[in-house]
C-alpha positions as CSV (number, residue, x, y, z in Angstrom):
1,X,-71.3,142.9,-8.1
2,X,-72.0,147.0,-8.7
3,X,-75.4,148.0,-8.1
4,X,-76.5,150.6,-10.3
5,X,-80.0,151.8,-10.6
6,X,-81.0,153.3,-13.9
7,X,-83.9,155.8,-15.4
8,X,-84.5,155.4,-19.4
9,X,-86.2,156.7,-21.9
10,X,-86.7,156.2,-25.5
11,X,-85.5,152.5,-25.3
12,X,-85.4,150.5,-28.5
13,X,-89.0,149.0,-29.2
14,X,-90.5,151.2,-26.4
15,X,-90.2,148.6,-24.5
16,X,-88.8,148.5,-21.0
17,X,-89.2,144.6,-21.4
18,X,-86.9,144.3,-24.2
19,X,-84.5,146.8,-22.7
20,X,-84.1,144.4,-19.6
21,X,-83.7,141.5,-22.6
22,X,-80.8,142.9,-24.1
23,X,-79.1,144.0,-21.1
24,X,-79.2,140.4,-19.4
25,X,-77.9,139.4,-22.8
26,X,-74.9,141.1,-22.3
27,X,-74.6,139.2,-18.8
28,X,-76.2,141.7,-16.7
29,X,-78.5,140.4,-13.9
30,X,-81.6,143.3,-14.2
31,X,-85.2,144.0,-12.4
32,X,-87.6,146.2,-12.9
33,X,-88.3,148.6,-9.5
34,X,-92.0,149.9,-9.1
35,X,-91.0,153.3,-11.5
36,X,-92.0,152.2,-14.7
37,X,-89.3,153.5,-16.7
38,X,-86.6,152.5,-13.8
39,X,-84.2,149.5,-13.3
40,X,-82.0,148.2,-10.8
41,X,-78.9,146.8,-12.7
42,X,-76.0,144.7,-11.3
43,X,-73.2,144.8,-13.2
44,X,-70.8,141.6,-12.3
45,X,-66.6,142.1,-11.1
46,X,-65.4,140.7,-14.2
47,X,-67.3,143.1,-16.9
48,X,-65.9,146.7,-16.9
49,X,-67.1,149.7,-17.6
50,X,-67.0,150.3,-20.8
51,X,-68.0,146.9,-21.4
52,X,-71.1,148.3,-19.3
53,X,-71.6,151.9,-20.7
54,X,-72.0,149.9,-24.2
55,X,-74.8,147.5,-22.9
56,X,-76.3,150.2,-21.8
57,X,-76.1,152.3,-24.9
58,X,-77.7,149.1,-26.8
59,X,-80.7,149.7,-25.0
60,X,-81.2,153.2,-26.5
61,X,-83.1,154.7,-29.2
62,X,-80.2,155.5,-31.9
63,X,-81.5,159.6,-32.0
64,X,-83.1,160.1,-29.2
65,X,-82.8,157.6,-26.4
66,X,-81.2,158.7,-23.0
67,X,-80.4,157.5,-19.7
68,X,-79.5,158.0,-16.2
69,X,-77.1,156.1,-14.3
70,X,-76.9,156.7,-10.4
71,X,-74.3,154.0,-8.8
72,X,-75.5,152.7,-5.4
73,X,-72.1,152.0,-3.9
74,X,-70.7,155.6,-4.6
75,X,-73.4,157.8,-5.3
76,X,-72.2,158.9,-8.5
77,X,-74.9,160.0,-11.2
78,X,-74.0,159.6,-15.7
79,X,-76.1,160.4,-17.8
80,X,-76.0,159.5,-21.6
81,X,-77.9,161.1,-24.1
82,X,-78.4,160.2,-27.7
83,X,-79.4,163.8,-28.8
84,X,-77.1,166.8,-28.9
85,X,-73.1,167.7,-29.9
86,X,-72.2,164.5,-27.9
87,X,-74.2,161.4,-28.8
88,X,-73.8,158.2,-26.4
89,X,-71.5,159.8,-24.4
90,X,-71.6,159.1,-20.5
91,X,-71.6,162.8,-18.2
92,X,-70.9,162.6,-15.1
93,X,-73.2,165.0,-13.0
């Protein structure tokens, strides 16, 4: 299991609740952390990560949602962003 803790906003419904729905729908284990807009996601060894990056961009507003991504095991930070030239695509910072 990757750890990954992860900042949203603009999540479809508005809802941080239904966010953490759809992502243990797609076999995710999630929990919320005491930052209301913040979750701590474990991704398991058999989903990869575009498997992941598109659970992730289900949880998003279509226009406007975003996202950060900051991994636990290597420090790295993504970001995805509905708005701009590059819609749902993960940066890496």
């Amino acid at each position: 299991m990757r750890t990954y803790f992860g900042e949203f906003n603009r999540v479809v419904g508005d809802s941080i609740r239904n966010a953490k729905r759809i992502l243990r729908s797609w076999g995710l284990d999630v929990e919320s952390i005491p930052h209301k807009t913040a979750l701590r996601i474990e991704r398991p060894d058999d989903m990869s990560w575009a498997d992941f990056k598109r659970a992730i961009r289900a949880v998003l507003q279509p226009r406007r949602g975003s996202a950060m991504i900051s991994s636990e095991a290597t420090g790295r930070t993504y970001v995805c962003s509905n708005r701009g030239n590059q819609p749902g695509t993960f940066l890496r910072q």
